[in-house]
N, C-alpha and C positions, 0 to 999 in steps of 0.2 A: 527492823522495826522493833522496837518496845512495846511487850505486851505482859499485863499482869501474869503473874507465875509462870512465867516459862523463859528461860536461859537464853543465850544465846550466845555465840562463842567470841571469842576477845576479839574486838575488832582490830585491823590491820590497817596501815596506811594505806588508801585510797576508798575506805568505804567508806556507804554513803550511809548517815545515821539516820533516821526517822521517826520523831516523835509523837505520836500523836496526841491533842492538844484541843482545847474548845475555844474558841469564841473570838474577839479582837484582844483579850489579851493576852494570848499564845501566840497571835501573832504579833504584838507588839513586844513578845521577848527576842522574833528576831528579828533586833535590831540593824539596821546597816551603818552604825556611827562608823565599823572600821573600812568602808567602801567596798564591804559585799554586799551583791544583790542576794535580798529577800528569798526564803523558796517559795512554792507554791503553796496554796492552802486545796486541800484534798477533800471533799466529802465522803467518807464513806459507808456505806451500810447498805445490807438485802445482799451483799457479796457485789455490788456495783462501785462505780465511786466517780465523783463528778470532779473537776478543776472549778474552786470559788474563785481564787484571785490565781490569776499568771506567775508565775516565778520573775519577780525583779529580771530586765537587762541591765547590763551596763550603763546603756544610753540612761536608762531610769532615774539612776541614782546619779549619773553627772549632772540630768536636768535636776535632779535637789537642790544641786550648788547655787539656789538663785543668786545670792548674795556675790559670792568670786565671780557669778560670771557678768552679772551686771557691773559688778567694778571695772573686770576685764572691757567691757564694750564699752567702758566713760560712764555709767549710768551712776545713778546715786542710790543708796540705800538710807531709809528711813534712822532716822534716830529717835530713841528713846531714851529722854534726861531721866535716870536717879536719884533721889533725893535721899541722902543716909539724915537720922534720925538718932544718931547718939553712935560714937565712933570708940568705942570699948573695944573689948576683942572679940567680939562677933563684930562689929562694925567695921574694922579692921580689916578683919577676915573677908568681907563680903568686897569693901573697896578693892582687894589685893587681890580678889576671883575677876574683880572688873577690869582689872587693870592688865594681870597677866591671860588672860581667857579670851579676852577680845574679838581674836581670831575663831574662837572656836562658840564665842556665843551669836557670833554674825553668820555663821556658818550656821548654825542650829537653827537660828530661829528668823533670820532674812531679815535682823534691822541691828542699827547698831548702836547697842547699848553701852552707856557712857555715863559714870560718876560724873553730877553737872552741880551738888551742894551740899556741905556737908555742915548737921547743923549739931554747937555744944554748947552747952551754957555756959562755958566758963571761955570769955571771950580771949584770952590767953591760951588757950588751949592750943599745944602744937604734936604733929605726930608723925614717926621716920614713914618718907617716901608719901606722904600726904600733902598735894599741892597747897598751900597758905591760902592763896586766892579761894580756894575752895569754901574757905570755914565760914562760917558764922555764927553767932549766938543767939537770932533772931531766928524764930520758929515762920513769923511772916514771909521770910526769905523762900523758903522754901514753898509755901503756899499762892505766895503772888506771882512766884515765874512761871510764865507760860509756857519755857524749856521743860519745865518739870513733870514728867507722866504717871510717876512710881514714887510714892514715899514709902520707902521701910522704915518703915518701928524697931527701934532696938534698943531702947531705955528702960524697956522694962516695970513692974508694976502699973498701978491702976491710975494715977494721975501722975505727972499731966498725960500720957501717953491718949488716952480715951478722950481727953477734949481736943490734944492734935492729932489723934486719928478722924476725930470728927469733922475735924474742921478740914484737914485733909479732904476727904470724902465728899463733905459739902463746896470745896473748891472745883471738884471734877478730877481728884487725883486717884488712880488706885492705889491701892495700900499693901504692902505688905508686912507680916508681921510674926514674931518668936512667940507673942508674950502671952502664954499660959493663963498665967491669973488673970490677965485683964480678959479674953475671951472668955472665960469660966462663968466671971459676974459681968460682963455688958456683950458678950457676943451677941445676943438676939439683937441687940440695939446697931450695933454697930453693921450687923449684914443687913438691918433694913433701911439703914442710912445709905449704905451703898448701892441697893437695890433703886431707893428713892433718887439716888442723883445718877442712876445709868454708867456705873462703875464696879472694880472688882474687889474684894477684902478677901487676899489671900494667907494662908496661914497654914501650909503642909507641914512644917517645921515645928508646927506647935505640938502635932501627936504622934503617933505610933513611931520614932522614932525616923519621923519625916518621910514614910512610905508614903507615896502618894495617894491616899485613900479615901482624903476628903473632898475630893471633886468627884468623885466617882460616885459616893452617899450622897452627894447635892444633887 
């Protein structure tokens, strides 16, 4: 166990390390991404100490796998369309997580999300390992499909980005978004647009170095 000011000798292969730790985010550092189970969460204090949550089993973390194992029995997993919003090198970037990651964001998150439009004003616009059928230069495009659940923003600046986030929003789409300056002067506007049409305006990416910090303050 780890305890302020006091030593304790180098550990050896086979011990077992002990952290102690507060709240649900101590326990959400340990993660099971690499297919261990969870330990236990310990209460302790008065020299007693209680079991809060059970030590993960195995069985635990295979029922995680909704997604493989619904594929495994024939079942289908939901999709969620992407709508990228300006294909720069973060746009890029984000198509090439979608494309190579596949597996491991159907894994994560139990649906399977999938580049379904990619939108650039410059209707010529081509880009390596970016399907053609994809493109368009209509902003509408991306707003009128009903495939579409996620528009990211990745144009950057204050217009047009803020009237097709909005309009985004007011379509039923959630958003997600980089862009700094545009949050800075229309944030307030734009999360109560989202609030108003019963969707989400996310944007971790925009502060502390994309720690996840801002859903936690909300």
């Amino acid at each position: 166990m780890l305890v302020r000011d006091v030593l304790i000798a180098p550990p050896e292969p086979g011990d077992v390390l002990v952290t102690p730790t507060t709240g649900a985010y101590g326990y959400a550092l340990a993660n099971n991404y690499n297919g261990q189970p969870r330990p236990a969460v310990v209460m302790v204090g008065d020299g007693e100490t209680r079991v809060i949550i059970d030590r993960e089993t195995t069985d635990d973390v295979v029922r995680l796998q909704r997604p493989l194992r619904a594929l495994a029995d024939g079942g289908t997993v939901e999709r969620v369309g992407i709508g990228l919003l300006g294909y720069g090198t973060v746009g890029a970037g984000v198509g090439k997580l979608l494309r190579e990651n596949a597996d491991e964001i159907r894994l994560a998150t139990g649906k399977d999300v999938y580049l379904r439009r990619v939108c650039e004003k410059d209707p010529g616009f081509r880009a390596e390992g970016l399907d053609a059928a994809l493109l368009t230069a209509n902003f509408d495009d991306l707003v009128g499909d009903p495939e579409i659940d996620i528009v990211v923003e990745l144009i950057g600046g204050i217009e047009p980005a803020r009237t097709f986030q909005l309009a985004a929003l007011k379509a039923g789409k959630a958003v997600v978004t980089a862009n700094k300056q545009l949050l800075s002067q229309h944030g307030a506007e734009l999360l109560q647009t989202a609030e108003d049409n019963g969707v989400h305006l996310r944007f971790e990416a925009s502060a502390v170095g994309a720690v996840p910090v801002i859903k936690v303050l909300r």
